[in-house]
CHARMM internal coordinates of N, CA and C (Angstrom, degrees):
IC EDIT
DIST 1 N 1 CA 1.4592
DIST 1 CA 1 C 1.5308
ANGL 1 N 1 CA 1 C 108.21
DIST 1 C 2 N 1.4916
ANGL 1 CA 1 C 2 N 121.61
DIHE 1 N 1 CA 1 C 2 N 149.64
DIST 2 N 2 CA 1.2727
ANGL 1 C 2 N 2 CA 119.69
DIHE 1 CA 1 C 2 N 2 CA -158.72
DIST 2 CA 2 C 1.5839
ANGL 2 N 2 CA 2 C 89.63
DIHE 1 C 2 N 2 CA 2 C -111.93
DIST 2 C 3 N 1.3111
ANGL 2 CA 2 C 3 N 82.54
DIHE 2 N 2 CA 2 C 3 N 159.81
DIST 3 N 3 CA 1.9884
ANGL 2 C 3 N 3 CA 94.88
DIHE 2 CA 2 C 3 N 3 CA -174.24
DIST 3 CA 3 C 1.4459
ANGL 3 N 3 CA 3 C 111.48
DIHE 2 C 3 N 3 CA 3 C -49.69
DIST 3 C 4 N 1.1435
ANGL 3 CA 3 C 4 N 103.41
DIHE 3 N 3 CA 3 C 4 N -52.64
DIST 4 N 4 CA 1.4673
ANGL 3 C 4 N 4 CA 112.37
DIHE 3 CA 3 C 4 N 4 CA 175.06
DIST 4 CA 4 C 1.6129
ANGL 4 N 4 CA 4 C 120.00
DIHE 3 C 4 N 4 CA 4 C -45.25
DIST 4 C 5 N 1.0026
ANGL 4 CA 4 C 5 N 97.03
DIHE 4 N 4 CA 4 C 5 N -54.61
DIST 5 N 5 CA 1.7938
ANGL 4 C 5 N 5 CA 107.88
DIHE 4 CA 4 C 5 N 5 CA 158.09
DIST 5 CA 5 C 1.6756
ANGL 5 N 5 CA 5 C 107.46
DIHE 4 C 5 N 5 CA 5 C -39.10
DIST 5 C 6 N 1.4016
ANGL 5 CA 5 C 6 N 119.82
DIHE 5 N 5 CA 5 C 6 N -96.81
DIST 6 N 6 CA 1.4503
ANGL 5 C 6 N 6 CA 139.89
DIHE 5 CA 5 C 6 N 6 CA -164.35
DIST 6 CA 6 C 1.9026
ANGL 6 N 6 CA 6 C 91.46
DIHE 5 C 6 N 6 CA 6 C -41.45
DIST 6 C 7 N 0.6077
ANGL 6 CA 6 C 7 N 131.44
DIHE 6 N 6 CA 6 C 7 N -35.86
DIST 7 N 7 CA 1.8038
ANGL 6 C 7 N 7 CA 140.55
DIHE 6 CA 6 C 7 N 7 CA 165.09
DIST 7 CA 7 C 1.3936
ANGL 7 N 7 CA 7 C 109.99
DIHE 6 C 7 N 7 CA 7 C -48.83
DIST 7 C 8 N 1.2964
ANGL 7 CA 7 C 8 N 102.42
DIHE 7 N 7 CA 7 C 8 N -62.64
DIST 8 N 8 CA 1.4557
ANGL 7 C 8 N 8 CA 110.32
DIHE 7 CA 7 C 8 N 8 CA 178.63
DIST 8 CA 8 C 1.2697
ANGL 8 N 8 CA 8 C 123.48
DIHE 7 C 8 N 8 CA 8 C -37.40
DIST 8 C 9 N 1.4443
ANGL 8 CA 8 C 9 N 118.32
DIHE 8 N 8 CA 8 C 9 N -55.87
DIST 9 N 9 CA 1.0235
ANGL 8 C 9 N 9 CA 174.21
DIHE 8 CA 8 C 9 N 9 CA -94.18
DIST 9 CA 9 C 2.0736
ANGL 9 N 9 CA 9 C 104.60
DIHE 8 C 9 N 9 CA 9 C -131.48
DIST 9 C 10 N 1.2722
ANGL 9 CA 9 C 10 N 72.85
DIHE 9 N 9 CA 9 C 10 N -49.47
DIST 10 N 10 CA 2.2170
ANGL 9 C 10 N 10 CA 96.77
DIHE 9 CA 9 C 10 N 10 CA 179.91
DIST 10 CA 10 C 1.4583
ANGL 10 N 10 CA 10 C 69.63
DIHE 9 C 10 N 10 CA 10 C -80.01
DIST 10 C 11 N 1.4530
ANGL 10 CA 10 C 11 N 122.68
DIHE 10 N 10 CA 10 C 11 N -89.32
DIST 11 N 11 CA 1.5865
ANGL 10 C 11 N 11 CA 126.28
DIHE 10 CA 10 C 11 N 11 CA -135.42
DIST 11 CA 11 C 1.7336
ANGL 11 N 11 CA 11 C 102.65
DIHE 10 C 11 N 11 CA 11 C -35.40
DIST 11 C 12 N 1.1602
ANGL 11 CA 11 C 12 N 108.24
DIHE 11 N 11 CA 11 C 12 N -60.15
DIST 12 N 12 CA 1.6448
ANGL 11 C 12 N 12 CA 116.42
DIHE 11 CA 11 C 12 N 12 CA 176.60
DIST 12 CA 12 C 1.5766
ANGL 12 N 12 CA 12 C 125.02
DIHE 11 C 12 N 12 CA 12 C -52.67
DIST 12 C 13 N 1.5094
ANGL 12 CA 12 C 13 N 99.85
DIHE 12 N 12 CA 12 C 13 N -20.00
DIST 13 N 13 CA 1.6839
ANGL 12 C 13 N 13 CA 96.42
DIHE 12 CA 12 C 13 N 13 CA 174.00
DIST 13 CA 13 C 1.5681
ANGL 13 N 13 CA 13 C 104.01
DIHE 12 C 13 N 13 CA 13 C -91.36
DIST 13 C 14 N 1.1565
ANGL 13 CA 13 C 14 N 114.29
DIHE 13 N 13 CA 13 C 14 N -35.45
DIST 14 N 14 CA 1.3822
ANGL 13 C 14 N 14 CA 129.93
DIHE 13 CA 13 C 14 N 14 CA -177.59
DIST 14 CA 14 C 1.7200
ANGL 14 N 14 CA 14 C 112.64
DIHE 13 C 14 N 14 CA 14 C -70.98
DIST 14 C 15 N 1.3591
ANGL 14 CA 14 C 15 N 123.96
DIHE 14 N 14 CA 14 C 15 N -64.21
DIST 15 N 15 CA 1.3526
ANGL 14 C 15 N 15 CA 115.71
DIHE 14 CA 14 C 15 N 15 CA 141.44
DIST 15 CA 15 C 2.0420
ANGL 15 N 15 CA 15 C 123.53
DIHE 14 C 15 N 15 CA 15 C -17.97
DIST 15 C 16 N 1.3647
ANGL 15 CA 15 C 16 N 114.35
DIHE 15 N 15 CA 15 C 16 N -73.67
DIST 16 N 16 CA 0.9812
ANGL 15 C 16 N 16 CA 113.51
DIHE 15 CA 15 C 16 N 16 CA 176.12
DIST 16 CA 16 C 1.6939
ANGL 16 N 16 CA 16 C 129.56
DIHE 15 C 16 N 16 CA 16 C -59.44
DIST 16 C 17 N 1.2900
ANGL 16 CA 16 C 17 N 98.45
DIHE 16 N 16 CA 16 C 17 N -24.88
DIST 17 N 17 CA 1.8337
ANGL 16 C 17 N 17 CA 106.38
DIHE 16 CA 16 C 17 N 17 CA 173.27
DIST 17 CA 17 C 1.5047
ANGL 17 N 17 CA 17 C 102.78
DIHE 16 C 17 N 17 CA 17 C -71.05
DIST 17 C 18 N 0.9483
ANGL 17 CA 17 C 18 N 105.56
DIHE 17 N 17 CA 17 C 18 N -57.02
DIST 18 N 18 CA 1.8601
ANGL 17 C 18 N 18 CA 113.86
DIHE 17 CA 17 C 18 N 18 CA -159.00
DIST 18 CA 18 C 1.9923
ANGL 18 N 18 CA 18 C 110.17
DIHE 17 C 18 N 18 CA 18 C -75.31
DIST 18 C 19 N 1.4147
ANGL 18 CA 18 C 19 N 102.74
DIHE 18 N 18 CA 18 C 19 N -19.04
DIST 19 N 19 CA 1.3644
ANGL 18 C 19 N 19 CA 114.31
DIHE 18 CA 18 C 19 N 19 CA 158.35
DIST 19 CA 19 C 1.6448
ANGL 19 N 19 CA 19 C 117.84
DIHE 18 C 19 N 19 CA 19 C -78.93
DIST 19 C 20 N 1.2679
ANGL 19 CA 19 C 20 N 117.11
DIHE 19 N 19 CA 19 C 20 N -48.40
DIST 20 N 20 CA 1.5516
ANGL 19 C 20 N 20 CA 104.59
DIHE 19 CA 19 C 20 N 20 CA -161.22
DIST 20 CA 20 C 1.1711
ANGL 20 N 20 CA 20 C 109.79
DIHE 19 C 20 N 20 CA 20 C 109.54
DIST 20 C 21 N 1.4970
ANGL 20 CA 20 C 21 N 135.23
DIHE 20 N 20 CA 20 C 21 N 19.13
DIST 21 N 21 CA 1.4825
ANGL 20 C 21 N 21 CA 120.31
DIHE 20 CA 20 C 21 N 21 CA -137.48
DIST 21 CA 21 C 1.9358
ANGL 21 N 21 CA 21 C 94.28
DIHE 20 C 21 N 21 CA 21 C -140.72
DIST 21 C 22 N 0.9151
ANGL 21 CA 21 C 22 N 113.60
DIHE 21 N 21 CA 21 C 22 N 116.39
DIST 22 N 22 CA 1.4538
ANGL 21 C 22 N 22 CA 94.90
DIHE 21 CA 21 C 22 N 22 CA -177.63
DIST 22 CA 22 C 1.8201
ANGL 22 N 22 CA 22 C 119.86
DIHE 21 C 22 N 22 CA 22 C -80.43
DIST 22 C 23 N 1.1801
ANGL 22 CA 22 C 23 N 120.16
DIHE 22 N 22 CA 22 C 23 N 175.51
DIST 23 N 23 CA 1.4583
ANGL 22 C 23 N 23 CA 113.06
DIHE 22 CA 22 C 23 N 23 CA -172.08
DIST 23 CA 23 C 0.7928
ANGL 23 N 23 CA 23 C 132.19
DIHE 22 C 23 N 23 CA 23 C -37.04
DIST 23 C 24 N 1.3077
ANGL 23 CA 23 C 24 N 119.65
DIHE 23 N 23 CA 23 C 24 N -51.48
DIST 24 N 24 CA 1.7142
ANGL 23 C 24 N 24 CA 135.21
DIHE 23 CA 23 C 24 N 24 CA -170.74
DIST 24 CA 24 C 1.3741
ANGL 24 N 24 CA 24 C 92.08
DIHE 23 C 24 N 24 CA 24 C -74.74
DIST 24 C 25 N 1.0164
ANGL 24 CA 24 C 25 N 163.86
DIHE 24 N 24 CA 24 C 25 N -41.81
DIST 25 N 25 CA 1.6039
ANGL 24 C 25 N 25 CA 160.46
DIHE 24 CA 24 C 25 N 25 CA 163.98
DIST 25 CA 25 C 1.4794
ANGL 25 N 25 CA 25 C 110.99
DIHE 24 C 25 N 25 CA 25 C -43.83
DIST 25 C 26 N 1.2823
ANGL 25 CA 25 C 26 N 103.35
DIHE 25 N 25 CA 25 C 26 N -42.66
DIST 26 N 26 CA 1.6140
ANGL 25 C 26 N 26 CA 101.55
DIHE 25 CA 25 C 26 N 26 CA 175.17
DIST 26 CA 26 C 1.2136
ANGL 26 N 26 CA 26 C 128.11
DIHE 25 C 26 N 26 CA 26 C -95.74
DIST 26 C 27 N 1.2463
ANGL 26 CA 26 C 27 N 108.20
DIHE 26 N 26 CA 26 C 27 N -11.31
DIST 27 N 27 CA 1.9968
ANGL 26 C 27 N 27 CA 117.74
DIHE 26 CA 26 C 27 N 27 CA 147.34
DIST 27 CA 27 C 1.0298
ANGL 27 N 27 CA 27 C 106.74
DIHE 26 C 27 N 27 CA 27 C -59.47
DIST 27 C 28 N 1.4434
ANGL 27 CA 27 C 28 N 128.87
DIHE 27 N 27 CA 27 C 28 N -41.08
DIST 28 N 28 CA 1.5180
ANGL 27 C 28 N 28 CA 116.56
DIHE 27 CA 27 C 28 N 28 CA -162.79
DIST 28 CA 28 C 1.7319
ANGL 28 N 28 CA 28 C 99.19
DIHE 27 C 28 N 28 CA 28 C -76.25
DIST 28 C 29 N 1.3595
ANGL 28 CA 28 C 29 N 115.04
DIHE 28 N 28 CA 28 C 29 N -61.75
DIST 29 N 29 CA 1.4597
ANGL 28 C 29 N 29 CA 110.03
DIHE 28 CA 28 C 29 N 29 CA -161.09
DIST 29 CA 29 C 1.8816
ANGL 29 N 29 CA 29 C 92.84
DIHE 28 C 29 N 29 CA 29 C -59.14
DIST 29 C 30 N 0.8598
ANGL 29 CA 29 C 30 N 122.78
DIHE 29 N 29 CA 29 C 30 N -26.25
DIST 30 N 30 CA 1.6060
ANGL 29 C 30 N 30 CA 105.46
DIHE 29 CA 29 C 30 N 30 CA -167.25
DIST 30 CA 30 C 1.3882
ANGL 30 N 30 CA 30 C 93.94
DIHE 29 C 30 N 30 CA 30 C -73.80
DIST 30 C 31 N 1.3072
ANGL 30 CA 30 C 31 N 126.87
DIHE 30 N 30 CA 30 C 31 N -56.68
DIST 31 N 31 CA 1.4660
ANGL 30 C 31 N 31 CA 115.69
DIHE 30 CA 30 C 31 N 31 CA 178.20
DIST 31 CA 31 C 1.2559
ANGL 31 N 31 CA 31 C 112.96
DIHE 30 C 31 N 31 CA 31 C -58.18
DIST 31 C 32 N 1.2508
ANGL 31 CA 31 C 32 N 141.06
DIHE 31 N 31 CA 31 C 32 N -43.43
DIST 32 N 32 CA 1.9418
ANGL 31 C 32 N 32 CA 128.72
DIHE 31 CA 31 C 32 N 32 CA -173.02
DIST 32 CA 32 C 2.0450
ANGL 32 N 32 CA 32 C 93.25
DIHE 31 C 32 N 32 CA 32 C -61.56
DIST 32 C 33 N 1.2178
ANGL 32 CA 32 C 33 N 108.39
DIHE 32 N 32 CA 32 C 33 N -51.79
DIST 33 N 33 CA 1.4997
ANGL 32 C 33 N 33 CA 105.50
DIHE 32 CA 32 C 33 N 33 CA -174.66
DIST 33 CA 33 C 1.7429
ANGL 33 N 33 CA 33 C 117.05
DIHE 32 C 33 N 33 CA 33 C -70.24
DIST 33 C 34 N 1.0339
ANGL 33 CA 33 C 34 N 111.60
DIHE 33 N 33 CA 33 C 34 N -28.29
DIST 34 N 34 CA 1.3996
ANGL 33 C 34 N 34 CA 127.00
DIHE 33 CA 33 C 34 N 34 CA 173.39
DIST 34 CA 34 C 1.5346
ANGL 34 N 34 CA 34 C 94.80
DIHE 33 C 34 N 34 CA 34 C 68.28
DIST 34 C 35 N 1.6360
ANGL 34 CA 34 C 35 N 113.08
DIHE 34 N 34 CA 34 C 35 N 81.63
DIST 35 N 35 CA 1.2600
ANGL 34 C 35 N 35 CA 132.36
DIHE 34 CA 34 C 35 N 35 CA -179.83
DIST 35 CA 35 C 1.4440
ANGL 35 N 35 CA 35 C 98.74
DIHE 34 C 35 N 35 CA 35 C -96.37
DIST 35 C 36 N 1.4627
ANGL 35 CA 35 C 36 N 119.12
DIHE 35 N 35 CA 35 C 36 N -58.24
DIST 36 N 36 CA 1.5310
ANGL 35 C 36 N 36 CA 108.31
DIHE 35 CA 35 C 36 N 36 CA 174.59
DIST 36 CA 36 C 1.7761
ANGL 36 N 36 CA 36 C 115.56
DIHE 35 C 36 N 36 CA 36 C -29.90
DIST 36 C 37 N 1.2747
ANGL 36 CA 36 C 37 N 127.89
DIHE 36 N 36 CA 36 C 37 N -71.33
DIST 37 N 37 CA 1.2867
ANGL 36 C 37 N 37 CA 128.09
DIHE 36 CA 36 C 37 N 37 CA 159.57
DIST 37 CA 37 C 1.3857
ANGL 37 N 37 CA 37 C 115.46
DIHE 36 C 37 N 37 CA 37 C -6.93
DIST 37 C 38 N 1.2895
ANGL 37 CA 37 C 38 N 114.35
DIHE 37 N 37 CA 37 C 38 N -84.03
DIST 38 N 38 CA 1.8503
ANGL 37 C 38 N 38 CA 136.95
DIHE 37 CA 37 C 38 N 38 CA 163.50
DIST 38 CA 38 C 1.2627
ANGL 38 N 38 CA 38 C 120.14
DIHE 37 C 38 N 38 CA 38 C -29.72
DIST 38 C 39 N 1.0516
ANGL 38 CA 38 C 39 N 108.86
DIHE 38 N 38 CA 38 C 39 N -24.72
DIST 39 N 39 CA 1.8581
ANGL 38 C 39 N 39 CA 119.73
DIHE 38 CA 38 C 39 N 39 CA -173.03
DIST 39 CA 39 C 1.7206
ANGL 39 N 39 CA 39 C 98.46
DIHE 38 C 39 N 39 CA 39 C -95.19
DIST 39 C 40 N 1.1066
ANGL 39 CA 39 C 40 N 111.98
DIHE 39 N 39 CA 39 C 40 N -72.58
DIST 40 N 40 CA 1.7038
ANGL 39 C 40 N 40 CA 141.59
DIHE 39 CA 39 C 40 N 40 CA -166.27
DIST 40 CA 40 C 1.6985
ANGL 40 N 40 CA 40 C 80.52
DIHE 39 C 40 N 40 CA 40 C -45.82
DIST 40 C 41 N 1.4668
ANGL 40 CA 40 C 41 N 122.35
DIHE 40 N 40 CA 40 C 41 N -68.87
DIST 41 N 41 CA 1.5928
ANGL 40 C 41 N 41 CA 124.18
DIHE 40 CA 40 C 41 N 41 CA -171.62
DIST 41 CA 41 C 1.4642
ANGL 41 N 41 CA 41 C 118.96
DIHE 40 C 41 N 41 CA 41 C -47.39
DIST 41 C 42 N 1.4580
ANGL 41 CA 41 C 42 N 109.72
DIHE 41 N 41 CA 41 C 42 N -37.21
DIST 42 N 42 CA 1.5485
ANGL 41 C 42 N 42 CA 113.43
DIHE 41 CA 41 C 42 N 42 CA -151.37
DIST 42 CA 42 C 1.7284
ANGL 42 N 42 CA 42 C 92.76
DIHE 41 C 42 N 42 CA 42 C -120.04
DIST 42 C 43 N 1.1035
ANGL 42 CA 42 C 43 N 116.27
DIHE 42 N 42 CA 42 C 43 N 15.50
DIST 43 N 43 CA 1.1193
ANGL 42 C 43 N 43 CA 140.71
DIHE 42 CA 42 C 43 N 43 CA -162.95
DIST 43 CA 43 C 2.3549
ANGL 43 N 43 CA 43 C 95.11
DIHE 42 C 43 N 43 CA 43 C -57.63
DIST 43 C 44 N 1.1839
ANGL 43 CA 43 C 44 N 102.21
DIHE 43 N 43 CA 43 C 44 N -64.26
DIST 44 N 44 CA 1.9063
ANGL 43 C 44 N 44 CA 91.86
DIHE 43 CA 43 C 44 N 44 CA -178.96
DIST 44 CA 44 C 1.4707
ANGL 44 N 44 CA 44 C 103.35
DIHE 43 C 44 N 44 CA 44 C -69.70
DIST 44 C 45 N 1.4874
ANGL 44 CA 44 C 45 N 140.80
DIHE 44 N 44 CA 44 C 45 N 3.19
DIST 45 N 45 CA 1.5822
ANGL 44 C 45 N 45 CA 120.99
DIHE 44 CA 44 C 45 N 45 CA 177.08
DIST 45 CA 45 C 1.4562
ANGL 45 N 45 CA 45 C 89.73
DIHE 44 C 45 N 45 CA 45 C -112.05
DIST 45 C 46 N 1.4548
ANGL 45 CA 45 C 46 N 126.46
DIHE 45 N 45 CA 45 C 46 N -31.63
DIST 46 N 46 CA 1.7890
ANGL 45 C 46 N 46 CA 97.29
DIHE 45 CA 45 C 46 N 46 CA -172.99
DIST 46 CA 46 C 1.2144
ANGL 46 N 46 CA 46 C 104.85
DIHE 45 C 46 N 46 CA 46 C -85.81
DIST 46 C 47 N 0.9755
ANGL 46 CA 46 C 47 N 135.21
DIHE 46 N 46 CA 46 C 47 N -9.65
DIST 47 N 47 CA 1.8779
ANGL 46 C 47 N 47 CA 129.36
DIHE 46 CA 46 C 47 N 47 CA 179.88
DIST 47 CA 47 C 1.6386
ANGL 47 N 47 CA 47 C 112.16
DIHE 46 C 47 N 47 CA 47 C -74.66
DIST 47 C 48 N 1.2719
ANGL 47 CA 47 C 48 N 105.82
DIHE 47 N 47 CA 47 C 48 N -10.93
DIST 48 N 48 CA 1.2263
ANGL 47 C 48 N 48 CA 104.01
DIHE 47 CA 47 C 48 N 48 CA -178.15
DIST 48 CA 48 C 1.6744
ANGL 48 N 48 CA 48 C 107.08
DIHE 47 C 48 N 48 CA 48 C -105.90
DIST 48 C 49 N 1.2840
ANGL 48 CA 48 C 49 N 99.06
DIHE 48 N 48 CA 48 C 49 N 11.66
DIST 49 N 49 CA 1.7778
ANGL 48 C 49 N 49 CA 104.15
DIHE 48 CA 48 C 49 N 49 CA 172.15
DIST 49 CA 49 C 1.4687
ANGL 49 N 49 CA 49 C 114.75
DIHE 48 C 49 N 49 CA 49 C -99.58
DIST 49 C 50 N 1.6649
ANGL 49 CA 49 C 50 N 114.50
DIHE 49 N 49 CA 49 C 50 N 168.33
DIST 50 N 50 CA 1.5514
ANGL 49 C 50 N 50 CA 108.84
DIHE 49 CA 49 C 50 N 50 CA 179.78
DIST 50 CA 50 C 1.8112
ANGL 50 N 50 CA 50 C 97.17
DIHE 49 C 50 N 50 CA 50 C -89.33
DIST 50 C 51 N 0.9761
ANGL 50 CA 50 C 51 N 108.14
DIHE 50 N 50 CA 50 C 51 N 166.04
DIST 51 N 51 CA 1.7631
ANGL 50 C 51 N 51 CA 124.16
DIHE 50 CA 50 C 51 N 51 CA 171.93
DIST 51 CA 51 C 1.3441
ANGL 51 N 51 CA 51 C 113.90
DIHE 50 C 51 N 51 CA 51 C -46.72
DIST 51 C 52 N 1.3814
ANGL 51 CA 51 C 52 N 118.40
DIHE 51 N 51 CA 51 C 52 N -50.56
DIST 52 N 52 CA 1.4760
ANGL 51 C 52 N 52 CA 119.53
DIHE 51 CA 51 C 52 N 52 CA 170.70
DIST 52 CA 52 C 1.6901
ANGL 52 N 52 CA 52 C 105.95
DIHE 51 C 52 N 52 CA 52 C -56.64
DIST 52 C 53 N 1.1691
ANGL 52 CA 52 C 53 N 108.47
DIHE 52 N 52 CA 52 C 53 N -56.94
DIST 53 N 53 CA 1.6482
ANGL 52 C 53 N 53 CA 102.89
DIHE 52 CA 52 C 53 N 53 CA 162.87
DIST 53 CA 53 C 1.0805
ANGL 53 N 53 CA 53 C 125.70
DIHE 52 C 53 N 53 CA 53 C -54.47
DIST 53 C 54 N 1.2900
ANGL 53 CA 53 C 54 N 148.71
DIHE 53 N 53 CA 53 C 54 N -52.09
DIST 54 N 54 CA 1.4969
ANGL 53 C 54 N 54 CA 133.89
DIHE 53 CA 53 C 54 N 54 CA 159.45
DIST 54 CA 54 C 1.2763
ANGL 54 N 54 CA 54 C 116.50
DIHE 53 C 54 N 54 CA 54 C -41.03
DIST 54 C 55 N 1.5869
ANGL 54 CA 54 C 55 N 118.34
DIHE 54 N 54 CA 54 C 55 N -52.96
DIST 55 N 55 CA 1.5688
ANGL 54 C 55 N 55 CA 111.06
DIHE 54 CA 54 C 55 N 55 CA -173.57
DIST 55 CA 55 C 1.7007
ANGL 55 N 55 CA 55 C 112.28
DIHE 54 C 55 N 55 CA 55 C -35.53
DIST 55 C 56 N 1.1732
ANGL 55 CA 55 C 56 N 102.74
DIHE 55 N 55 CA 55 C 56 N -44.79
DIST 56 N 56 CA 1.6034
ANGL 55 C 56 N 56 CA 130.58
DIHE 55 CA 55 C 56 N 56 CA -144.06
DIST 56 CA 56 C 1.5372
ANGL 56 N 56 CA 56 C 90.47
DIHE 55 C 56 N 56 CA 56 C -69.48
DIST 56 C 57 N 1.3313
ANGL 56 CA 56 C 57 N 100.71
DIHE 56 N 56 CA 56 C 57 N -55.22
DIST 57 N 57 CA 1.7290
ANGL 56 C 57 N 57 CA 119.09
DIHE 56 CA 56 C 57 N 57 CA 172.50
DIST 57 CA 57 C 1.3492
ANGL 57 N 57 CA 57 C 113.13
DIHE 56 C 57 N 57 CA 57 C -16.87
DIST 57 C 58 N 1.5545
ANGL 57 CA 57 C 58 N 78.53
DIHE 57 N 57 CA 57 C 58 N -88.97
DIST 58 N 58 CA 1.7114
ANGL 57 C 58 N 58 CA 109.67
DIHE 57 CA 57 C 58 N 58 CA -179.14
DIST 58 CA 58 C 1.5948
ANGL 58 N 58 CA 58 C 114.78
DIHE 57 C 58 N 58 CA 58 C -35.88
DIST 58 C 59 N 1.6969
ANGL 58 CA 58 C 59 N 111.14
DIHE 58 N 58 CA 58 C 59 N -55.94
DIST 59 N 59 CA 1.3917
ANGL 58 C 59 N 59 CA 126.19
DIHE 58 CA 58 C 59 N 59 CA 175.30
DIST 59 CA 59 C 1.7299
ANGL 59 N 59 CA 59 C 89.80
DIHE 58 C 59 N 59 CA 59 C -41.40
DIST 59 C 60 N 1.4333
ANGL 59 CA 59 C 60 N 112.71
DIHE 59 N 59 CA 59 C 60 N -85.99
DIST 60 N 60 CA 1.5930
ANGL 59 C 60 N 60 CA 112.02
DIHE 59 CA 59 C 60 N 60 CA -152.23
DIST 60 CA 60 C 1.4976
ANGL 60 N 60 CA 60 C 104.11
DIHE 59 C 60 N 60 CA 60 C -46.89
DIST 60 C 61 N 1.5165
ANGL 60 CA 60 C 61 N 126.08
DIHE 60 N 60 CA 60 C 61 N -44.39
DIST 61 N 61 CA 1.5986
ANGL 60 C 61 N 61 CA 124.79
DIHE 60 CA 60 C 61 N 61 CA -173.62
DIST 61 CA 61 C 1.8358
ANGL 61 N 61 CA 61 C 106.15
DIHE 60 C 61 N 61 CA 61 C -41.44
DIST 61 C 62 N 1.7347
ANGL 61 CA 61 C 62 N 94.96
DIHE 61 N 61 CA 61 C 62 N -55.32
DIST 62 N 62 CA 1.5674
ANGL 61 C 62 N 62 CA 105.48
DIHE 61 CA 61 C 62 N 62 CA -177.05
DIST 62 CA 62 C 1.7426
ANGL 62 N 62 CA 62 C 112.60
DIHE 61 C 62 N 62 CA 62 C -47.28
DIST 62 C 63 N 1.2314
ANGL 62 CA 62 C 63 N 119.82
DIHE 62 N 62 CA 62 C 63 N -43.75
DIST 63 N 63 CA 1.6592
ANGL 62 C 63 N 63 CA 137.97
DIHE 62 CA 62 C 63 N 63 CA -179.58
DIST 63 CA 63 C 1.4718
ANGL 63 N 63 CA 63 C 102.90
DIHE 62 C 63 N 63 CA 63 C -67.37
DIST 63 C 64 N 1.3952
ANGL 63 CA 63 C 64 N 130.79
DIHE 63 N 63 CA 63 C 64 N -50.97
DIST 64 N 64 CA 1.1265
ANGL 63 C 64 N 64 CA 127.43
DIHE 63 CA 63 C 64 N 64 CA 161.35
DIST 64 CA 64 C 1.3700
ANGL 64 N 64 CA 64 C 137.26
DIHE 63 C 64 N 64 CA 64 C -43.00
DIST 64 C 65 N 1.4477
ANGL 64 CA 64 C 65 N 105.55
DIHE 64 N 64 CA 64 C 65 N -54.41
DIST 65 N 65 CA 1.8150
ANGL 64 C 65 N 65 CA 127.96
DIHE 64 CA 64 C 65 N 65 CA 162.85
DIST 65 CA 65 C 1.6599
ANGL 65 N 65 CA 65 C 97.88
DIHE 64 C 65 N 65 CA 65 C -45.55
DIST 65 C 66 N 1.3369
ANGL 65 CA 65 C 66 N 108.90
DIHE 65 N 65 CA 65 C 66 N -65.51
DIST 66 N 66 CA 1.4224
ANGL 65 C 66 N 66 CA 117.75
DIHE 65 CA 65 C 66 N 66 CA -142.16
DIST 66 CA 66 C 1.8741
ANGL 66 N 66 CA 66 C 96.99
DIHE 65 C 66 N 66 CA 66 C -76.14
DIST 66 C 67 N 1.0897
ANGL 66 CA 66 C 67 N 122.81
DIHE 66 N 66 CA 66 C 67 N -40.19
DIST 67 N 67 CA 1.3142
ANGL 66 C 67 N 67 CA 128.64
DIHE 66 CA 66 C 67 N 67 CA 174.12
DIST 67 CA 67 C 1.9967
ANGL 67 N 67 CA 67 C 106.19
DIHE 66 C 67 N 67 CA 67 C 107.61
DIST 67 C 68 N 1.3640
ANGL 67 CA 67 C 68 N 101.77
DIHE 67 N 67 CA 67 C 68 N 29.24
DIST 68 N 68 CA 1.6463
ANGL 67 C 68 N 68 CA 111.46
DIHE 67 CA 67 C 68 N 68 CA 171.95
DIST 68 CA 68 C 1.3457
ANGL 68 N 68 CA 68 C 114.21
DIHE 67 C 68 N 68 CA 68 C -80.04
DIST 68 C 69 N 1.0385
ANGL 68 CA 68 C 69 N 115.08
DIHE 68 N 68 CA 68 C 69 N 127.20
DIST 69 N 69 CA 1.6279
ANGL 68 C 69 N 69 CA 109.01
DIHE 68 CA 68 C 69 N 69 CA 167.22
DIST 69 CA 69 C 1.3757
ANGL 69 N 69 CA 69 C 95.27
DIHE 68 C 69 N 69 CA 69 C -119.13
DIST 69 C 70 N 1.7254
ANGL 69 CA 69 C 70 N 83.79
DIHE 69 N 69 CA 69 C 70 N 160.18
DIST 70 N 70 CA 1.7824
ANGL 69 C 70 N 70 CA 104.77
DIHE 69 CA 69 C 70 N 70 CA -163.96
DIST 70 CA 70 C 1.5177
ANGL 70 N 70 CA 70 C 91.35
DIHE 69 C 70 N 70 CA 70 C -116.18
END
COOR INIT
IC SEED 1 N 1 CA 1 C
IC BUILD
């Protein structure tokens, strides 16, 4: 499995812990948002962030996609 993978992999457990959300919930939003994409791309600047920072990531990418403003 490639790094990028095993990353993936954190982001989605880590995503799913800090949400409340169990797996299959966080397959879904990563696939409707196409976070896999987002991850795999941005893959050497988010690995070098903490989890609370990725969450945060991910959150704003999703708000971005989706057209939410905060």
């Amino acid at each position: 499995m490639s790094k990028e993978s095993n990353f993936l992999i954190y982001c989605m457990e880590r995503y799913r812990h800090f949400k409340g959300l169990s797996g299959a919930d966080v397959a879904r939003i990563f696939e409707k948002y196409d976070i896999y994409e987002y991850i795999t791309k941005y893959f050497e600047s988010l690995h070098t962030m903490g989890e609370r920072c990725i969450v945060q990531e991910i959150d704003d990418y999703i708000s971005s996609v989706a057209g939410i403003s905060k």
